[in-house]
Every structure is written in structure tokens, then in C-alpha cells.
N, CA, C and O atoms as CSV, one atom per row, in Angstrom:
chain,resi,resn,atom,element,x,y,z
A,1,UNK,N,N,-94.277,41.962,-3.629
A,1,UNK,CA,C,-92.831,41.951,-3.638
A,1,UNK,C,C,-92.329,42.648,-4.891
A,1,UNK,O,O,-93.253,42.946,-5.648
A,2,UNK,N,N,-91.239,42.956,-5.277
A,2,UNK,CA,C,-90.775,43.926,-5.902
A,2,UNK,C,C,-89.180,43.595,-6.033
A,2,UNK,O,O,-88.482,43.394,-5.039
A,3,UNK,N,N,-88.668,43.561,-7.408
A,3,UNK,CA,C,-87.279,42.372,-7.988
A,3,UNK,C,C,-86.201,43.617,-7.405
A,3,UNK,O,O,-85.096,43.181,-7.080
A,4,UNK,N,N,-86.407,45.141,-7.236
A,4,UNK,CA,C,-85.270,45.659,-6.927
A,4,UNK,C,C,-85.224,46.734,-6.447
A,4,UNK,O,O,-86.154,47.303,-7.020
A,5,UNK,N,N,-84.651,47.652,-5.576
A,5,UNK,CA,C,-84.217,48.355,-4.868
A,5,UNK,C,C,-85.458,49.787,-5.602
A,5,UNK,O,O,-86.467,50.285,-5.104
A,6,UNK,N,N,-84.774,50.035,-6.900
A,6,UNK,CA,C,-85.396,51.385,-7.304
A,6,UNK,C,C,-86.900,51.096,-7.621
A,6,UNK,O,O,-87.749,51.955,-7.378
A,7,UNK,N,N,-87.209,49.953,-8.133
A,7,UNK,CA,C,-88.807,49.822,-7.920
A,7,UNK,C,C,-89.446,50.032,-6.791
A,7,UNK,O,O,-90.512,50.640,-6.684
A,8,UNK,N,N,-88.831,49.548,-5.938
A,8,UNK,CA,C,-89.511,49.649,-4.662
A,8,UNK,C,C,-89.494,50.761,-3.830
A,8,UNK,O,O,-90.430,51.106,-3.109
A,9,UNK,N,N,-87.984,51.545,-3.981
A,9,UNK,CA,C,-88.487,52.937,-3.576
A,9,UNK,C,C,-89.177,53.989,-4.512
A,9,UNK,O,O,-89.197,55.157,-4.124
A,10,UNK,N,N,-89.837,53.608,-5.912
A,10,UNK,CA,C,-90.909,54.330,-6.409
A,10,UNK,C,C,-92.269,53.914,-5.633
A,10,UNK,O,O,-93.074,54.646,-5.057
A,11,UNK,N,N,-92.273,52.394,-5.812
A,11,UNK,CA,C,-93.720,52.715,-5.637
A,11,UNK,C,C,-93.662,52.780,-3.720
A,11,UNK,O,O,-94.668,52.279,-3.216
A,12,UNK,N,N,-92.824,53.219,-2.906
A,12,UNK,CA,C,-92.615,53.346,-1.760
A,12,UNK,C,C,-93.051,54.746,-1.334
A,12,UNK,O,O,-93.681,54.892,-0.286
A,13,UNK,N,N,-92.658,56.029,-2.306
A,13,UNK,CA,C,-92.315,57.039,-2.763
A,13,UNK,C,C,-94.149,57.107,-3.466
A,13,UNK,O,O,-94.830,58.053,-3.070
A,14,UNK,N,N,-94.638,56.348,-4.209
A,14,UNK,CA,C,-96.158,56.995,-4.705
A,14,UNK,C,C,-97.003,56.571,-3.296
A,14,UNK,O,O,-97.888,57.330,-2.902
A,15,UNK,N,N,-96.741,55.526,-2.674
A,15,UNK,CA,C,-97.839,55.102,-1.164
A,15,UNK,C,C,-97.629,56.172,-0.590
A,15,UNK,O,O,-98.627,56.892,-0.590
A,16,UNK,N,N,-96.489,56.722,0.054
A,16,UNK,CA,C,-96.781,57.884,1.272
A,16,UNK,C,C,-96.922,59.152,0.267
A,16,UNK,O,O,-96.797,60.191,0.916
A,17,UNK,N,N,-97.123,59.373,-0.996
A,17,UNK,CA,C,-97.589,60.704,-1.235
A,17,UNK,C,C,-99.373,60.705,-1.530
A,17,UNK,O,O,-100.149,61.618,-1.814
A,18,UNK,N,N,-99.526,59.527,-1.353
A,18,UNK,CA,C,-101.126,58.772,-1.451
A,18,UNK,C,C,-101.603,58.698,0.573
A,18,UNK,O,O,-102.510,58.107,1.160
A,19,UNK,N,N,-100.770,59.364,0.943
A,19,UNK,CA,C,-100.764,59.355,2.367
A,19,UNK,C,C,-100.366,58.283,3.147
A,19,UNK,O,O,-100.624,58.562,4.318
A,20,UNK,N,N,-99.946,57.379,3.069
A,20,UNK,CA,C,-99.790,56.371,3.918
A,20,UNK,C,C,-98.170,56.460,4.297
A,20,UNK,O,O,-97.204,55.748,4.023
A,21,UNK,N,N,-98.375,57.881,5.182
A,21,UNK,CA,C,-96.753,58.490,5.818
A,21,UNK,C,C,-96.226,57.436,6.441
A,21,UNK,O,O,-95.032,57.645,6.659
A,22,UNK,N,N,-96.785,55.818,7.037
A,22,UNK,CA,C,-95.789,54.802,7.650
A,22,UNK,C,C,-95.410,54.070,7.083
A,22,UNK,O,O,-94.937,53.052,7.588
A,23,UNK,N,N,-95.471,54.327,5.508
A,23,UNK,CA,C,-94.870,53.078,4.671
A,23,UNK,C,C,-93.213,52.685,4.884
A,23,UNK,O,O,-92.330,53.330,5.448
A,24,UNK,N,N,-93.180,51.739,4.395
A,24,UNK,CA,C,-91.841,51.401,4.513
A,24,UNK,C,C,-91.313,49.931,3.442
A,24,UNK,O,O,-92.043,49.102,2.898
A,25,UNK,N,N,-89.894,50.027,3.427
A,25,UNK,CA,C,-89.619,48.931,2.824
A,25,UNK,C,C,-88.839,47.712,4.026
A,25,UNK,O,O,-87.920,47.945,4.811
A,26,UNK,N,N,-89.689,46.228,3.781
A,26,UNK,CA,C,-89.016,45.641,4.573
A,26,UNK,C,C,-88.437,44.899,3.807
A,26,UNK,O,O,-88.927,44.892,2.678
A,27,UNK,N,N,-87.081,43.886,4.050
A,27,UNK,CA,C,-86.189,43.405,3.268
A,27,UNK,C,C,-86.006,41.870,4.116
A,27,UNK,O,O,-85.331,41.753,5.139
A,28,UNK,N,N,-86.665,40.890,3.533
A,28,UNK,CA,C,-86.464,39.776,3.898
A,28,UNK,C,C,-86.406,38.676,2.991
A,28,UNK,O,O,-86.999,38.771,1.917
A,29,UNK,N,N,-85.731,37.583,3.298
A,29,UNK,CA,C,-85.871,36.237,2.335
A,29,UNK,C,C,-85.615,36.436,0.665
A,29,UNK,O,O,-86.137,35.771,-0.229
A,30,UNK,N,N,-84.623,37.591,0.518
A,30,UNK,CA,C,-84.325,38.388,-0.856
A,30,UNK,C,C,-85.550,38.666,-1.680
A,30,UNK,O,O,-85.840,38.384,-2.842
A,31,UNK,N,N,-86.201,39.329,-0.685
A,31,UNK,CA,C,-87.862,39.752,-1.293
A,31,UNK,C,C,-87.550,41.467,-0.509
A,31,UNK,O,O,-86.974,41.671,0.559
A,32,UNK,N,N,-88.246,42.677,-1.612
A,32,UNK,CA,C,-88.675,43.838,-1.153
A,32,UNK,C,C,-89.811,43.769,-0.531
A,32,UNK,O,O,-90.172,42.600,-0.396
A,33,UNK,N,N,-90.373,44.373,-0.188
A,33,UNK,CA,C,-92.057,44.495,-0.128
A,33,UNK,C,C,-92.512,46.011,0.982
A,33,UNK,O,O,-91.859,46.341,1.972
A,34,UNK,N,N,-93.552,46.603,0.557
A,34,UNK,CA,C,-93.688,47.265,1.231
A,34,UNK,C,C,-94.352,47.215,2.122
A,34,UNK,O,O,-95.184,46.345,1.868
A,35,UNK,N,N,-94.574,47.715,3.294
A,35,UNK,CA,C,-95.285,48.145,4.274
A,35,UNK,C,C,-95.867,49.264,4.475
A,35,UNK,O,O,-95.256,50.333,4.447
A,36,UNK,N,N,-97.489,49.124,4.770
A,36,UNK,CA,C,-97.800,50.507,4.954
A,36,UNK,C,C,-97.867,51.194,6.591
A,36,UNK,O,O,-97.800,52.392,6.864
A,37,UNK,N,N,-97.980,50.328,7.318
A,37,UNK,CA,C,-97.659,50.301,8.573
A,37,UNK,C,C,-97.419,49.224,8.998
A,37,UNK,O,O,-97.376,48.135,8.425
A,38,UNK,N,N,-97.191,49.608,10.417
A,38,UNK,CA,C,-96.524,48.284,11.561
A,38,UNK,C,C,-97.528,48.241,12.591
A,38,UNK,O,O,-98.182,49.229,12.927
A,39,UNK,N,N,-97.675,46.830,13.206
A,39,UNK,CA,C,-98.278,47.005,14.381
A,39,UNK,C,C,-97.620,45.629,15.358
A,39,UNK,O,O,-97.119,44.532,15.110
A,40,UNK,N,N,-97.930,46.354,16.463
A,40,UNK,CA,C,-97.442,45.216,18.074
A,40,UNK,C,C,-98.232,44.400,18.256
A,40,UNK,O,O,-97.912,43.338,18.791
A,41,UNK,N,N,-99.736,44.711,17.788
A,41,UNK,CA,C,-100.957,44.120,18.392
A,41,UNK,C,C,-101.558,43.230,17.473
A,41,UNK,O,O,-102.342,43.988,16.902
A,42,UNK,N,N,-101.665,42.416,17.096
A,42,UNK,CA,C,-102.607,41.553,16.107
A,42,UNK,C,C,-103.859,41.753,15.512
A,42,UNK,O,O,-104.276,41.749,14.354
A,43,UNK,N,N,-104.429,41.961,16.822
A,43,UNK,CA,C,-106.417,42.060,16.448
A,43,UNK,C,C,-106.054,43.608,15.510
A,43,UNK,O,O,-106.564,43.927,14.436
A,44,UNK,N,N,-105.200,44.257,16.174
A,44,UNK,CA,C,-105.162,45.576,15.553
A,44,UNK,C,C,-104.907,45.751,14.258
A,44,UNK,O,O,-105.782,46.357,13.640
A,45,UNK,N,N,-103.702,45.300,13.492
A,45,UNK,CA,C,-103.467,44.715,12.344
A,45,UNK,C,C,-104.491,44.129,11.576
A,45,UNK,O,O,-105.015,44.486,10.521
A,46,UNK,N,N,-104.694,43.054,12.390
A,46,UNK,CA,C,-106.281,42.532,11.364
A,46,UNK,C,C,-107.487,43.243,11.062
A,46,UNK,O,O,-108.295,43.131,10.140
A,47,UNK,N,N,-107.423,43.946,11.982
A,47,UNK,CA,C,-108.800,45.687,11.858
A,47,UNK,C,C,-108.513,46.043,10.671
A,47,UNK,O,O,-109.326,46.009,9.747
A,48,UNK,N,N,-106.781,46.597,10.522
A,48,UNK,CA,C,-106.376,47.640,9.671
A,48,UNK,C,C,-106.379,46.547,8.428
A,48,UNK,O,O,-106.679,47.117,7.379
A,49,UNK,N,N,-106.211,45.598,8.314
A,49,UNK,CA,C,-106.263,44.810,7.352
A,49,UNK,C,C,-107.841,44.949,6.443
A,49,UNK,O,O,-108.111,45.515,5.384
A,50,UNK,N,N,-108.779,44.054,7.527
A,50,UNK,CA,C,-109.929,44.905,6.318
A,50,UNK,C,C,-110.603,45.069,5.682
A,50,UNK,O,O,-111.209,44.586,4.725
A,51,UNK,N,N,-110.419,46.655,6.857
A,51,UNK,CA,C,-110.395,48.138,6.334
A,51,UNK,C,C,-109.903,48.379,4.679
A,51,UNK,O,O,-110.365,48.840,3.635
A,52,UNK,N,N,-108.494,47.662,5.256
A,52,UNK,CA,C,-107.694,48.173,3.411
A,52,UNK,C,C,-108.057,47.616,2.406
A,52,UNK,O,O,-107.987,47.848,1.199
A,53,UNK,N,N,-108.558,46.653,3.191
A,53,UNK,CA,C,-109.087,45.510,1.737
A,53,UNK,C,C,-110.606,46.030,0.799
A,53,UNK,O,O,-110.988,45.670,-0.314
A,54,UNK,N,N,-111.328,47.174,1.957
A,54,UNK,CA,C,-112.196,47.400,0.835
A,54,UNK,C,C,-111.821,48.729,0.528
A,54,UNK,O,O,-112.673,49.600,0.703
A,55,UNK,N,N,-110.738,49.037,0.114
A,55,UNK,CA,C,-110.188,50.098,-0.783
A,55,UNK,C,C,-109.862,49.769,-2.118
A,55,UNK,O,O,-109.288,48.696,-2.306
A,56,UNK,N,N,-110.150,50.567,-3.168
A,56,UNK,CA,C,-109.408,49.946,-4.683
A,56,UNK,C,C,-108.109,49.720,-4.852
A,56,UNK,O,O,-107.305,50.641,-4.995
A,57,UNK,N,N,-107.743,48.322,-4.850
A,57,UNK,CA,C,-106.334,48.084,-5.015
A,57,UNK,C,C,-105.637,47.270,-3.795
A,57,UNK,O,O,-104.460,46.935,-3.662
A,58,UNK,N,N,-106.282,47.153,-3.309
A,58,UNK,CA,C,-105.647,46.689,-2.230
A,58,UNK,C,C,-106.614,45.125,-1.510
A,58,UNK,O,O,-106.410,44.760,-0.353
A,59,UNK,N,N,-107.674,44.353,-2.496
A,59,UNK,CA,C,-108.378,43.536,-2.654
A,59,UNK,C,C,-107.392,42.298,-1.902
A,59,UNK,O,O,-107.880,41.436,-1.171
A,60,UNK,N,N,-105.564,42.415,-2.314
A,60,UNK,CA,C,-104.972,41.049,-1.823
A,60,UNK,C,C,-104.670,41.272,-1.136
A,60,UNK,O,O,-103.936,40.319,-0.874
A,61,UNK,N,N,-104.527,42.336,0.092
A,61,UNK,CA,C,-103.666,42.903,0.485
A,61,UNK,C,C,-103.128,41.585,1.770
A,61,UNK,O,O,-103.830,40.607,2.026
A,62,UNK,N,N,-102.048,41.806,2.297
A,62,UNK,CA,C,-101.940,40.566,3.446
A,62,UNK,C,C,-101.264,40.965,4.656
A,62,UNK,O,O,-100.675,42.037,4.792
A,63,UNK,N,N,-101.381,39.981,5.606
A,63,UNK,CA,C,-99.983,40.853,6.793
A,63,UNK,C,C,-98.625,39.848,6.791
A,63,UNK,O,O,-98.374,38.658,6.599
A,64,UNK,N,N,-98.148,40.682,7.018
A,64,UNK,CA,C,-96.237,40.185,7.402
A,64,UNK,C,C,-95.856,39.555,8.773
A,64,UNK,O,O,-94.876,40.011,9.362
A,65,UNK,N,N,-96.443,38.719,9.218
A,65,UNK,CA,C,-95.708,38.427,10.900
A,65,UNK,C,C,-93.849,38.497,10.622
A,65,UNK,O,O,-93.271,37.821,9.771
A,66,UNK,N,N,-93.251,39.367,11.462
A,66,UNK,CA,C,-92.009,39.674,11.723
A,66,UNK,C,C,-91.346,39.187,12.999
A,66,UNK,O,O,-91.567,40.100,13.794
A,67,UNK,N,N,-90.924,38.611,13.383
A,67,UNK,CA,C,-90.553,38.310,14.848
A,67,UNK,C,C,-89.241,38.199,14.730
A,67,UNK,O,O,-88.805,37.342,13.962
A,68,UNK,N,N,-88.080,39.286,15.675
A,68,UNK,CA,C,-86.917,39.221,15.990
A,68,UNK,C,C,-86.440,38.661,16.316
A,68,UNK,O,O,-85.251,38.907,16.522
């Protein structure tokens, strides 16, 4: 999470030039946070989950359940 607007579109702004073109910022519960992608599917998410986790930096990484 991330306390404000311009933090979060930096480091929003260093993820997709690090490639991760589906990042995004989601805005909930007066929390930033980014997203590096989205998914419909669960098992799928948890694949991509991880995957990311044995990348450097991304050791906590977690998922977001979103439901409209």
C-alpha cells in the first residue's frame, strides 16, 4: 500500500517500465496499492502468484479478491 496518489503513480510508472504493461492502481478502504495484473479465474491467479514469488522482490507478494 502506498500513503498517496504521486507515490503510487511512481512506483506504478517503474512496474510497467520493468514490463508488467497490466499494472494498475486499485483504490480501496483509503489504501493505494498496485496491481500487476487482474484475473477472473483463481487457480490462475494463484499460478501467477508463485511464479512472482520466486522473483527478487516480490517474496510477500499477495492477491486482492475484488468482488463488485
Amino acid at each position: 500500500s502506498l500513503p498517496n496518489h504521486r507515490g503510487a503513480e511512481e512506483t506504478l510508472n517503474q512496474y510497467i517500465d520493468k514490463g508488467y504493461l497490466n499494472a494498475s492502481l486499485v483504490e480501496r478502504d483509503n489504501r493505494i496499492r498496485i496491481s500487476l495484473t487482474q484475473f477472473t479465474n483463481k487457480t490462475e491467479a494463484n499460478s501467477y502468484l508463485s511464479a512472482l514469488r520466486t522473483k527478487e522482490g516480490f517474496a510477500n507478494a499477495w492477491l486482492l479478491a475484488v468482488s463488485n
